[in-house]
N, CA, C and O atoms as a GROMACS GRO file, in nm:
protein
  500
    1UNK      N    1   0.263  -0.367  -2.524
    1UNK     CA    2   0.390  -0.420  -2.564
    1UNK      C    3   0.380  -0.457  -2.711
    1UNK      O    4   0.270  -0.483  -2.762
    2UNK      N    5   0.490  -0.459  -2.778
    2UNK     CA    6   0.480  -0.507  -2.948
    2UNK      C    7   0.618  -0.566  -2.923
    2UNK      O    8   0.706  -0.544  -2.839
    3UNK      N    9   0.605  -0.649  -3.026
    3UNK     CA   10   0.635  -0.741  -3.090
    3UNK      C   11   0.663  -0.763  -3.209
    3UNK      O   12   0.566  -0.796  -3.277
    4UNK      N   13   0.805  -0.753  -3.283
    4UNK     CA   14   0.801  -0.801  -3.412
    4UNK      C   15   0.800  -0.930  -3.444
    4UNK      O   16   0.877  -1.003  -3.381
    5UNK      N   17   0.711  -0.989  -3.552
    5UNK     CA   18   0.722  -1.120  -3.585
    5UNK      C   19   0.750  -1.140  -3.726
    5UNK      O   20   0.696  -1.074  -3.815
    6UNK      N   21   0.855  -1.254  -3.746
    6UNK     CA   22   0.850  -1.274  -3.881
    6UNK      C   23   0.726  -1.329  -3.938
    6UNK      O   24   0.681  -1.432  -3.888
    7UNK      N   25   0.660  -1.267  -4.045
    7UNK     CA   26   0.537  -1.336  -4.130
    7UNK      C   27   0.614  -1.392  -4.278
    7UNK      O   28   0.691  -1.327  -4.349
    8UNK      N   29   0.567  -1.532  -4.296
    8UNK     CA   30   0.639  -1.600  -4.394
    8UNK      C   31   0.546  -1.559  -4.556
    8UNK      O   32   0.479  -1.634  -4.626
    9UNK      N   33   0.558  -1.507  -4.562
    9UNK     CA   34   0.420  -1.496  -4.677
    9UNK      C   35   0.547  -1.493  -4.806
    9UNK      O   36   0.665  -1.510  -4.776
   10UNK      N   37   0.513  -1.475  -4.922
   10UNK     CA   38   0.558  -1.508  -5.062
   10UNK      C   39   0.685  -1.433  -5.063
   10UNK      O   40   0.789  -1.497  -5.081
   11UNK      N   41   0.689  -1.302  -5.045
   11UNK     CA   42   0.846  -1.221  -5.029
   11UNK      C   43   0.906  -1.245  -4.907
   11UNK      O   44   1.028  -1.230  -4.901
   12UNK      N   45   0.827  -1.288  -4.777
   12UNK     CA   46   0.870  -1.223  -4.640
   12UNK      C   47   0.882  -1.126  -4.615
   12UNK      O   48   0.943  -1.043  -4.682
   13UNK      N   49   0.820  -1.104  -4.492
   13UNK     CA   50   0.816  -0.957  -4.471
   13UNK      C   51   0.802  -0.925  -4.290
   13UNK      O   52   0.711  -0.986  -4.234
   14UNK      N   53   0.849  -0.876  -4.242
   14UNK     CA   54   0.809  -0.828  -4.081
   14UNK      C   55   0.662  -0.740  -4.015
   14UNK      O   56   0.638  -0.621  -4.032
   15UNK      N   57   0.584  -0.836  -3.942
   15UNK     CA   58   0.501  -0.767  -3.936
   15UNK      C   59   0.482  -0.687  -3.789
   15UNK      O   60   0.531  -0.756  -3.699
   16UNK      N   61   0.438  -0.589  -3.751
   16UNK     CA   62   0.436  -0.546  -3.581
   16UNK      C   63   0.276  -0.549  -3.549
   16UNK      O   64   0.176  -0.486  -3.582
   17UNK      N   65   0.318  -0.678  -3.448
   17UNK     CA   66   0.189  -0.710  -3.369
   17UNK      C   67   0.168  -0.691  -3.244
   17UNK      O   68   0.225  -0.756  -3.157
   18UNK      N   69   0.065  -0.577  -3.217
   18UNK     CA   70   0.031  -0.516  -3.075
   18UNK      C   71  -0.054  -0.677  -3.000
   18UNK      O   72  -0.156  -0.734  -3.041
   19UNK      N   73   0.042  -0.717  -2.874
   19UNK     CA   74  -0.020  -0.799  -2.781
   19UNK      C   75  -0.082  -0.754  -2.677
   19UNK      O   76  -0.163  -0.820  -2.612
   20UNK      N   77  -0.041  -0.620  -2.650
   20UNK     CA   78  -0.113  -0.542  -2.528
   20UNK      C   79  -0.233  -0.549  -2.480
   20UNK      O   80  -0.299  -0.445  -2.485
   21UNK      N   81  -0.288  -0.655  -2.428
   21UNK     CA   82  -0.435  -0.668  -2.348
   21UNK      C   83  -0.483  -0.549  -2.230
   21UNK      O   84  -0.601  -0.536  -2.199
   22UNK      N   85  -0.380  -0.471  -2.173
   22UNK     CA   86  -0.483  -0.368  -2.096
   22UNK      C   87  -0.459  -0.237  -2.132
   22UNK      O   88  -0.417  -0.156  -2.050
   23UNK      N   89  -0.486  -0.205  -2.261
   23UNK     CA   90  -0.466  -0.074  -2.348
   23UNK      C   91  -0.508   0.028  -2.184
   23UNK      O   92  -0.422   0.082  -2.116
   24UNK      N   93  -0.655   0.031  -2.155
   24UNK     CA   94  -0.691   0.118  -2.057
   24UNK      C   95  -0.559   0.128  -1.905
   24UNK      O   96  -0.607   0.209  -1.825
   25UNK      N   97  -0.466   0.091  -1.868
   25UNK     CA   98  -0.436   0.044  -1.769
   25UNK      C   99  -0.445   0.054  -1.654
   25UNK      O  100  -0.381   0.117  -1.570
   26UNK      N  101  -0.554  -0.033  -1.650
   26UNK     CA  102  -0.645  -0.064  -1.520
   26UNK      C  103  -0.598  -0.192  -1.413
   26UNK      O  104  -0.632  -0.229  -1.300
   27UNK      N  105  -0.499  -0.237  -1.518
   27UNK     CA  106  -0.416  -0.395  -1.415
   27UNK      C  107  -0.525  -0.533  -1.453
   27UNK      O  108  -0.504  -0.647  -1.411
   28UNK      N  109  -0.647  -0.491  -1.545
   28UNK     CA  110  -0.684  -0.595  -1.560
   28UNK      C  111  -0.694  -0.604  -1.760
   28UNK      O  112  -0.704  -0.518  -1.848
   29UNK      N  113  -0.685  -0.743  -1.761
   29UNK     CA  114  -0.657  -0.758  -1.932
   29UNK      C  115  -0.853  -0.702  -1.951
   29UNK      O  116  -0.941  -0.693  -1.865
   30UNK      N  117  -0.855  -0.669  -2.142
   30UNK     CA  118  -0.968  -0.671  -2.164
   30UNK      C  119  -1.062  -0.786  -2.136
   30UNK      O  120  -1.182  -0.761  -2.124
   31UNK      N  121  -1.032  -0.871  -2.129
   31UNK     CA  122  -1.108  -1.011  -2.155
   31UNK      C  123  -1.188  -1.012  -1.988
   31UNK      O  124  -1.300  -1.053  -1.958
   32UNK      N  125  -1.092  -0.955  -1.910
   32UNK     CA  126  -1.153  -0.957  -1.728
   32UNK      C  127  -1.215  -0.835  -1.724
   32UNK      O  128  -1.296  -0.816  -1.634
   33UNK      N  129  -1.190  -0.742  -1.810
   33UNK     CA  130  -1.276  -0.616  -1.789
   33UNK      C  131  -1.453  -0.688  -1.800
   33UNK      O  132  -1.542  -0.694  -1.716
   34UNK      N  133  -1.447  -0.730  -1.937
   34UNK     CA  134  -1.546  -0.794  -1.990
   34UNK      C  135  -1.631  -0.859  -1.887
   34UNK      O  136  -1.732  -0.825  -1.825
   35UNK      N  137  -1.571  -0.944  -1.891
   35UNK     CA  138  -1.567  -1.041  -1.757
   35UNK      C  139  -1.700  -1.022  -1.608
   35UNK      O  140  -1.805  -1.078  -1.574
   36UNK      N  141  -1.609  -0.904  -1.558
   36UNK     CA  142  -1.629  -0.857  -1.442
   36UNK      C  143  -1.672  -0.720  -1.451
   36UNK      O  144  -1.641  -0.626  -1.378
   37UNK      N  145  -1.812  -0.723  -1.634
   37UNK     CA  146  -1.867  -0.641  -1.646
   37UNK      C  147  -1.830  -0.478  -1.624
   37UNK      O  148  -1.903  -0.386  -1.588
   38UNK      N  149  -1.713  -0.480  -1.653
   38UNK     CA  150  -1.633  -0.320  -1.648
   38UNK      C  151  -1.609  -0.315  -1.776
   38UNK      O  152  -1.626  -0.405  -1.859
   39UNK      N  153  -1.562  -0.191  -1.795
   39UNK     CA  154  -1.531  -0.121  -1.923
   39UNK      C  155  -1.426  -0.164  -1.977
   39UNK      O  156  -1.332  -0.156  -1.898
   40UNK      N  157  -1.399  -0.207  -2.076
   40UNK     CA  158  -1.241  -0.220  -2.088
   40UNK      C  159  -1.138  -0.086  -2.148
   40UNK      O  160  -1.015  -0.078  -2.157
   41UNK      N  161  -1.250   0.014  -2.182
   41UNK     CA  162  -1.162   0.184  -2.241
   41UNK      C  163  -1.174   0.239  -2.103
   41UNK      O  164  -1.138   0.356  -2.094
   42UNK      N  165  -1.222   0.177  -1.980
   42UNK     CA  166  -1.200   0.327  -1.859
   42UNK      C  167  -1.113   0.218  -1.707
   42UNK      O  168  -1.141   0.130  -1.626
   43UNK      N  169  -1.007   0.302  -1.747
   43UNK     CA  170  -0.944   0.213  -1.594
   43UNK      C  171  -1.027   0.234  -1.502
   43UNK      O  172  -1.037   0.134  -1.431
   44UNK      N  173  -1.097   0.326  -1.466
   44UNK     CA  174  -1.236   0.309  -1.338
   44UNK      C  175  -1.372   0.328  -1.385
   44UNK      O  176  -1.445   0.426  -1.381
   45UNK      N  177  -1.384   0.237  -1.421
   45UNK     CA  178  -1.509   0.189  -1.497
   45UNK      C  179  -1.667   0.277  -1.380
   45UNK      O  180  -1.772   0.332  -1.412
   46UNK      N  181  -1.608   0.251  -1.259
   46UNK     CA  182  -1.763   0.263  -1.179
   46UNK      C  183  -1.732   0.430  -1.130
   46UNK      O  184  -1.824   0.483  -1.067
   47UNK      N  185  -1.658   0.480  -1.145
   47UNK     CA  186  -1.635   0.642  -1.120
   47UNK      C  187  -1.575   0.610  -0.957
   47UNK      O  188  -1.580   0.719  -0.902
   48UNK      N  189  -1.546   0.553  -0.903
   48UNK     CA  190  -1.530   0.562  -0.758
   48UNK      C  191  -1.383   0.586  -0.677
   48UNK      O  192  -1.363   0.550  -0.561
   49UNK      N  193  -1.316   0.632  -0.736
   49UNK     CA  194  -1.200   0.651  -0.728
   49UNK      C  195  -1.066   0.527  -0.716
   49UNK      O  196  -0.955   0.539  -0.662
   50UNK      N  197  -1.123   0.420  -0.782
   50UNK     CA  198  -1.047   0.355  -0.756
   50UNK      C  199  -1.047   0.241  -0.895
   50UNK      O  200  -1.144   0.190  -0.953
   51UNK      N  201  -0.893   0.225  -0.920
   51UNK     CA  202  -0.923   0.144  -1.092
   51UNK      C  203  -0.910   0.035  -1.090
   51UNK      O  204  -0.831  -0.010  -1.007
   52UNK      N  205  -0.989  -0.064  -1.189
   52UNK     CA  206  -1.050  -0.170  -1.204
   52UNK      C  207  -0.963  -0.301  -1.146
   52UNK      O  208  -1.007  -0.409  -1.103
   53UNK      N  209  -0.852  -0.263  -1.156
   53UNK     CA  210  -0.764  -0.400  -1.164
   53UNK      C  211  -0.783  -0.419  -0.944
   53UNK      O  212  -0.823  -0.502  -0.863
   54UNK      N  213  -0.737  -0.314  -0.944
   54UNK     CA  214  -0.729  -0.264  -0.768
   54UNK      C  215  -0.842  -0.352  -0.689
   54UNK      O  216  -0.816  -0.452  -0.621
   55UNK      N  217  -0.967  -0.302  -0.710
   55UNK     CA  218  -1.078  -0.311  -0.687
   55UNK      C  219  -1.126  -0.498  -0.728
   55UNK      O  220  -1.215  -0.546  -0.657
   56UNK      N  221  -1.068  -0.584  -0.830
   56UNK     CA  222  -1.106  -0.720  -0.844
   56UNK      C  223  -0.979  -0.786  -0.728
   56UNK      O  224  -1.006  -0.871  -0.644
   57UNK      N  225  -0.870  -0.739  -0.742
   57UNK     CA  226  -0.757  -0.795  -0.675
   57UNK      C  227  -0.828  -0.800  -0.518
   57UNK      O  228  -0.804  -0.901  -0.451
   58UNK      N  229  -0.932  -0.672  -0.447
   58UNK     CA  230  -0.978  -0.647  -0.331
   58UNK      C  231  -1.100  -0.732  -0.345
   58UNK      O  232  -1.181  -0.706  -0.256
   59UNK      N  233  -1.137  -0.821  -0.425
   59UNK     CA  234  -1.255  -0.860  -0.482
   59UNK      C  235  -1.394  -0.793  -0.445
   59UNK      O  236  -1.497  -0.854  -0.416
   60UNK      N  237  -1.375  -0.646  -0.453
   60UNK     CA  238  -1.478  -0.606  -0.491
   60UNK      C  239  -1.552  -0.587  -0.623
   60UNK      O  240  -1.513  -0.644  -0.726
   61UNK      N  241  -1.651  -0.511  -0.619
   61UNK     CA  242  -1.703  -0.523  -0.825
   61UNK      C  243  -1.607  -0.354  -0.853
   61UNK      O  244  -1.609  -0.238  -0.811
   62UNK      N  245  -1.539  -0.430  -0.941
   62UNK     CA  246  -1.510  -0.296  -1.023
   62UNK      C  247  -1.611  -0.209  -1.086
   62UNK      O  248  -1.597  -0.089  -1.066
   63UNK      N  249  -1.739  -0.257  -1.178
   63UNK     CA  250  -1.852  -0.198  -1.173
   63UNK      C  251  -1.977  -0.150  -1.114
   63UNK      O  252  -2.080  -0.133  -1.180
   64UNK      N  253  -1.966  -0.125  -0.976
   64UNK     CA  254  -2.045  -0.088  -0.855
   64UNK      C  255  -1.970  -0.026  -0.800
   64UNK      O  256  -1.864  -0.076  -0.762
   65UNK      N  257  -2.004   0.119  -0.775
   65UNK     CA  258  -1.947   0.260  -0.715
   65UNK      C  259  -1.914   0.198  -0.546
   65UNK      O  260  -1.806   0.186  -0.488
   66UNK      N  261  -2.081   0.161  -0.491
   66UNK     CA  262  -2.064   0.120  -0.380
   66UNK      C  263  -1.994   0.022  -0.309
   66UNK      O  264  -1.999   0.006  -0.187
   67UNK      N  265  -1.889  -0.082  -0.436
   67UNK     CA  266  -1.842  -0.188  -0.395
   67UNK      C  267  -1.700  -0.138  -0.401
   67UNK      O  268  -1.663  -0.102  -0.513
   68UNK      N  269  -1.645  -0.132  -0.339
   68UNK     CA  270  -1.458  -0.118  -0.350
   68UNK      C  271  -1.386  -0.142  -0.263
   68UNK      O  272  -1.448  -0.179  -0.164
   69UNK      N  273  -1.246  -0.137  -0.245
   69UNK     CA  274  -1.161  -0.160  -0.102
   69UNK      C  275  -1.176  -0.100   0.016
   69UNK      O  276  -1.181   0.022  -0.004
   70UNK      N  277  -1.183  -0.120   0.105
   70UNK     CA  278  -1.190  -0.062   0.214
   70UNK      C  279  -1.092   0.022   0.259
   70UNK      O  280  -0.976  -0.018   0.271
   71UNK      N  281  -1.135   0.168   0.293
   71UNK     CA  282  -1.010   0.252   0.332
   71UNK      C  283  -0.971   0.205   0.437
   71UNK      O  284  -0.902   0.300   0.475
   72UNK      N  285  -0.964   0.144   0.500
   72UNK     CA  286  -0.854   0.107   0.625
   72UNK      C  287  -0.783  -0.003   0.543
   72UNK      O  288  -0.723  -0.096   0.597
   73UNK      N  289  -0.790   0.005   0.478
   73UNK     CA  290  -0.661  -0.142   0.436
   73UNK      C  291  -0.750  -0.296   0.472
   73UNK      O  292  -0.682  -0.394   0.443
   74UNK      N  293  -0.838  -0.316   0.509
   74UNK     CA  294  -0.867  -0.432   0.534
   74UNK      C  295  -0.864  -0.524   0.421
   74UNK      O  296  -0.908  -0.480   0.315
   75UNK      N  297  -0.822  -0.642   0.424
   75UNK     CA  298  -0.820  -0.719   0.288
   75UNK      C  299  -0.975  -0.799   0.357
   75UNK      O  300  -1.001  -0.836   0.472
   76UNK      N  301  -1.051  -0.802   0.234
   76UNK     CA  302  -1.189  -0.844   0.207
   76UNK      C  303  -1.129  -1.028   0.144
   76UNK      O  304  -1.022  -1.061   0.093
   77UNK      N  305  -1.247  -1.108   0.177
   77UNK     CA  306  -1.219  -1.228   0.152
   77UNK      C  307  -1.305  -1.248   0.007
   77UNK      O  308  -1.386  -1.174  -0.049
   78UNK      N  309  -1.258  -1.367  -0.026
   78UNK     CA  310  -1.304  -1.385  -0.195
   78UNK      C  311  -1.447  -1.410  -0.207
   78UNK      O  312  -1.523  -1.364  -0.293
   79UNK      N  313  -1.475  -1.491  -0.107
   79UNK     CA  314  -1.640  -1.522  -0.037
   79UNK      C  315  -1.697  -1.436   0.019
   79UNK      O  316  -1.757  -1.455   0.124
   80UNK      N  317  -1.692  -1.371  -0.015
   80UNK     CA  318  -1.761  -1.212   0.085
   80UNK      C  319  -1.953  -1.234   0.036
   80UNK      O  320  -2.051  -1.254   0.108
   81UNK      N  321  -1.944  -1.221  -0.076
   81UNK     CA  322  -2.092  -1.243  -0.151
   81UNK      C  323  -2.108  -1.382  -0.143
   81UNK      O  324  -2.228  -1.405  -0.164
   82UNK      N  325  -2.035  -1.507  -0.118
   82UNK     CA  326  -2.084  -1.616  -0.105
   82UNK      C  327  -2.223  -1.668  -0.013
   82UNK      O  328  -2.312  -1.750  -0.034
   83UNK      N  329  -2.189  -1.566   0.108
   83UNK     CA  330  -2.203  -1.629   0.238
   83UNK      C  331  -2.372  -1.637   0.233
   83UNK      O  332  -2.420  -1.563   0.148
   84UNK      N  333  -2.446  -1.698   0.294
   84UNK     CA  334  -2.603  -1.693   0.344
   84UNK      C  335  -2.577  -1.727   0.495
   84UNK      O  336  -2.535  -1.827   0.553
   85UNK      N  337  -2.624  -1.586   0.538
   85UNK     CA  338  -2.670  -1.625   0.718
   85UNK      C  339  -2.743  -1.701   0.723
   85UNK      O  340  -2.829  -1.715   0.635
   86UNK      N  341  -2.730  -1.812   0.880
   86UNK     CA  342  -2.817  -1.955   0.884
   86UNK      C  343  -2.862  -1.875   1.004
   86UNK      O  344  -2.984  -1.861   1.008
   87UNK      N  345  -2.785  -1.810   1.117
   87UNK     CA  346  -2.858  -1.798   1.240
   87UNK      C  347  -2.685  -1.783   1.338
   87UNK      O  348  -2.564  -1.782   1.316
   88UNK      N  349  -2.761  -1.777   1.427
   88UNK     CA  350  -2.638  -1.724   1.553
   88UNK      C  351  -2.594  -1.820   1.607
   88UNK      O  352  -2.480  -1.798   1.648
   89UNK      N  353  -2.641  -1.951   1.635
   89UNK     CA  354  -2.583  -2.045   1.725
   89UNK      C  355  -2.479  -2.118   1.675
   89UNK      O  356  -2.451  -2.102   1.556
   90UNK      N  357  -2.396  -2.220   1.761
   90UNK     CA  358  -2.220  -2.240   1.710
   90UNK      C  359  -2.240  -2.294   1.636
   90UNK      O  360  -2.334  -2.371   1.653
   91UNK      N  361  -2.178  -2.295   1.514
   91UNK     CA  362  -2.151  -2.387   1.378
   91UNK      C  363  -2.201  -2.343   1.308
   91UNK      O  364  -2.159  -2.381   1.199
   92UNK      N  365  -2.332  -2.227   1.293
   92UNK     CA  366  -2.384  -2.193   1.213
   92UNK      C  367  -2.285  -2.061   1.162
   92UNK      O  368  -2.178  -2.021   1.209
   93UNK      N  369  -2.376  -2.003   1.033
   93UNK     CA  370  -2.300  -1.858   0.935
   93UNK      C  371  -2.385  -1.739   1.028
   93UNK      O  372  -2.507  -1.748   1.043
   94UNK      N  373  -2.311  -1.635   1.083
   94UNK     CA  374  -2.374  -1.592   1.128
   94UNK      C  375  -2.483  -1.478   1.034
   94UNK      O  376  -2.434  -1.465   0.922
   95UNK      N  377  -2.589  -1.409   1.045
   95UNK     CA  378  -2.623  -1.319   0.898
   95UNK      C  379  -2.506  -1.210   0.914
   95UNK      O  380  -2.430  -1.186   1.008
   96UNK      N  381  -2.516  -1.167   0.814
   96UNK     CA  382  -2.431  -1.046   0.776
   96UNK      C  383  -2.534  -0.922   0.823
   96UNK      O  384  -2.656  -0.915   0.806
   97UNK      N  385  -2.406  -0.785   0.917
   97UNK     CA  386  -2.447  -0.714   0.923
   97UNK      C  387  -2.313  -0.586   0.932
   97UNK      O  388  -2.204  -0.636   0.905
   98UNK      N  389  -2.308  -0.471   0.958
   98UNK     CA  390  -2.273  -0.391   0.897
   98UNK      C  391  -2.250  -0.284   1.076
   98UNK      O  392  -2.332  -0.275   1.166
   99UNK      N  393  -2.112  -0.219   1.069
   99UNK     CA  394  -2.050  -0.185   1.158
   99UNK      C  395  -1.975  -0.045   1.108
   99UNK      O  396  -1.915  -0.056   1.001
  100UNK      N  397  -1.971   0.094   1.180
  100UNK     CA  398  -1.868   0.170   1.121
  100UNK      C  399  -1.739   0.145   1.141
  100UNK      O  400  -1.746   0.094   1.252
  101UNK      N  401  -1.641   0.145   1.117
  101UNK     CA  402  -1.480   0.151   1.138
  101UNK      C  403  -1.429   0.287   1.152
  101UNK      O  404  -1.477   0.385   1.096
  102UNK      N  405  -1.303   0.286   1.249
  102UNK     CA  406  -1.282   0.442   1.306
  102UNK      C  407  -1.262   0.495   1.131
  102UNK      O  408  -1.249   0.618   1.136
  103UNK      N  409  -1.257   0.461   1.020
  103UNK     CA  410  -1.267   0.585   0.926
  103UNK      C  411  -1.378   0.598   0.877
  103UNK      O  412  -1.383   0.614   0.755
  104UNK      N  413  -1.512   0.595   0.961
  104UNK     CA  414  -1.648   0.626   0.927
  104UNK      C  415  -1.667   0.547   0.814
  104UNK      O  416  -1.705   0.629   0.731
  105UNK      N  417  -1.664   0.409   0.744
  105UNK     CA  418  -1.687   0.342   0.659
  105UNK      C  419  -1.785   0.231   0.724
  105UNK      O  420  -1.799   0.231   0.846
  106UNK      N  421  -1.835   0.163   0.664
  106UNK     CA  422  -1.937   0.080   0.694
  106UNK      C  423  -1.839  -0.059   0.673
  106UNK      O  424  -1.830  -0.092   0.555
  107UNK      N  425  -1.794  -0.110   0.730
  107UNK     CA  426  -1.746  -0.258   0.671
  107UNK      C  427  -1.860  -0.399   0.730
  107UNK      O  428  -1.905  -0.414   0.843
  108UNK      N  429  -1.875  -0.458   0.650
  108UNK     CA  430  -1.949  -0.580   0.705
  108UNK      C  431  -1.929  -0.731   0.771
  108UNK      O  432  -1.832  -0.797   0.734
  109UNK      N  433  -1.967  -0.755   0.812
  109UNK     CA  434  -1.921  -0.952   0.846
  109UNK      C  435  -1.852  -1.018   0.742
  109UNK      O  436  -1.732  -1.029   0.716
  110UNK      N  437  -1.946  -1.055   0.694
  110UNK     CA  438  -1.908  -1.098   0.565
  110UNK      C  439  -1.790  -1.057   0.430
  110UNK      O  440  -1.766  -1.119   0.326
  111UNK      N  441  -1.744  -0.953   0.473
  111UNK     CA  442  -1.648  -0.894   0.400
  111UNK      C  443  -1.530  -1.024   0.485
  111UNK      O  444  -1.502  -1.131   0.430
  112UNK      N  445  -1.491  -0.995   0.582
  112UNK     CA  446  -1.427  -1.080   0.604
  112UNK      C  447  -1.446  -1.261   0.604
  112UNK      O  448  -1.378  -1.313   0.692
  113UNK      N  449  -1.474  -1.295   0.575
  113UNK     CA  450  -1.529  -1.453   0.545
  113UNK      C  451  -1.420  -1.549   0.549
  113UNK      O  452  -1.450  -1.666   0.569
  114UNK      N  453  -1.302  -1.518   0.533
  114UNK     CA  454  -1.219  -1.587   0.527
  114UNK      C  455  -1.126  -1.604   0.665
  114UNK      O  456  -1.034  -1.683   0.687
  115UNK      N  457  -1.194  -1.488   0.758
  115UNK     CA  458  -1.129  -1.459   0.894
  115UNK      C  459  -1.179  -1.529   1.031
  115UNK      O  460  -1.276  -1.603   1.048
  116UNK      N  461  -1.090  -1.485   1.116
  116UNK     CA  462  -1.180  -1.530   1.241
  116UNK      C  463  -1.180  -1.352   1.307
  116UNK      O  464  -1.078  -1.294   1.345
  117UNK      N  465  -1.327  -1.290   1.307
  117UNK     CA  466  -1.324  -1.200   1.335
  117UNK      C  467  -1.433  -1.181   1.567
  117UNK      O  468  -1.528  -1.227   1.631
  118UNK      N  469  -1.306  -1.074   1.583
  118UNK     CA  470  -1.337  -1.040   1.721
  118UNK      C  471  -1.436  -0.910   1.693
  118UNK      O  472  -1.391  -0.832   1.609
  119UNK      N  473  -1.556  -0.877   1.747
  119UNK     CA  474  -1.622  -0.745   1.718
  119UNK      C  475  -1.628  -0.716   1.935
  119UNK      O  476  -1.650  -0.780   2.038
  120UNK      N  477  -1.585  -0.569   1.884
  120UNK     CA  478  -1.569  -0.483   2.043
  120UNK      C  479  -1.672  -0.364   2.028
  120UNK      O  480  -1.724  -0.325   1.924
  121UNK      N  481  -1.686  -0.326   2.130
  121UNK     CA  482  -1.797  -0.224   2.146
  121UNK      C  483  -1.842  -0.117   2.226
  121UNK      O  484  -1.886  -0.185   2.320
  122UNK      N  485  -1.859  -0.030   2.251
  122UNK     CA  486  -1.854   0.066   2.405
  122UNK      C  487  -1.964   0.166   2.389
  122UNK      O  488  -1.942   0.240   2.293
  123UNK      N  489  -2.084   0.195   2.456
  123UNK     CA  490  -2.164   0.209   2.438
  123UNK      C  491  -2.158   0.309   2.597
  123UNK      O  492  -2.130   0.258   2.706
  124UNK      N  493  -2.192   0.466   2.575
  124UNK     CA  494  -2.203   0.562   2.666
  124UNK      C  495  -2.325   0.609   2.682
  124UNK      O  496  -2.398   0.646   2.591
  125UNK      N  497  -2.359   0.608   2.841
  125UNK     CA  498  -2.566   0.660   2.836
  125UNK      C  499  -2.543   0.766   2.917
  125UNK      O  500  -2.636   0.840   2.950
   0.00000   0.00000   0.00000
């Protein structure tokens, strides 16, 4: 976006000042590219098909291929990397472990952290 501003200097004169923070447009300003260790010249900083702004909003790392949204749509919680497993019994965190989803993706416990999650299972011998 620009902006003309008046500059008061000895004649006056109009100057045009670029405010545009996400030249790349990735949905995130440079300063969060920075930030959250991404590029600020490549809207998909980690090559993974998915651009930077997308990928922090899903709070995954925009700079880690292996970290991004989940193709089923699942919204991931902000604490996902917070968590430390204590153990299995009630009240405790349970550890994090790792499940396919019918679109062959790996999603984990801990991705959801913010949920109350049901896990189902069916097992053929």
């Amino acid at each position: 976006m620009r902006l003309l501003l008046p500059l008061l200097f000895a004649g006056g004169c109009v100057a045009q000042v670029d405010i545009d923070d996400d030249p790349d447009g990735d949905g995130l300003a440079d300063v969060d590219d920075v930030r959250l260790g991404a590029d600020p010249g490549n809207p998909d900083s980690d090559g993974d098909g998915y651009l930077d702004g997308a990928e922090a909003a899903a709070y995954a790392n925009p700079a880690d291929a292996a970290d991004h949204p989940l193709e089923g749509g699942w919204a991931m919680g902000a604490c996902r990397n917070d968590l430390e497993g204590e153990g299995n019994a009630v009240g405790q965190i349970a550890q994090n472990f790792g499940l396919m989803d019918q679109f062959g993706e790996t999603v984990h416990l801990h991705d959801f952290c913010d949920k109350i999650v049901f896990v189902t299972f069916a097992a053929f011998w």
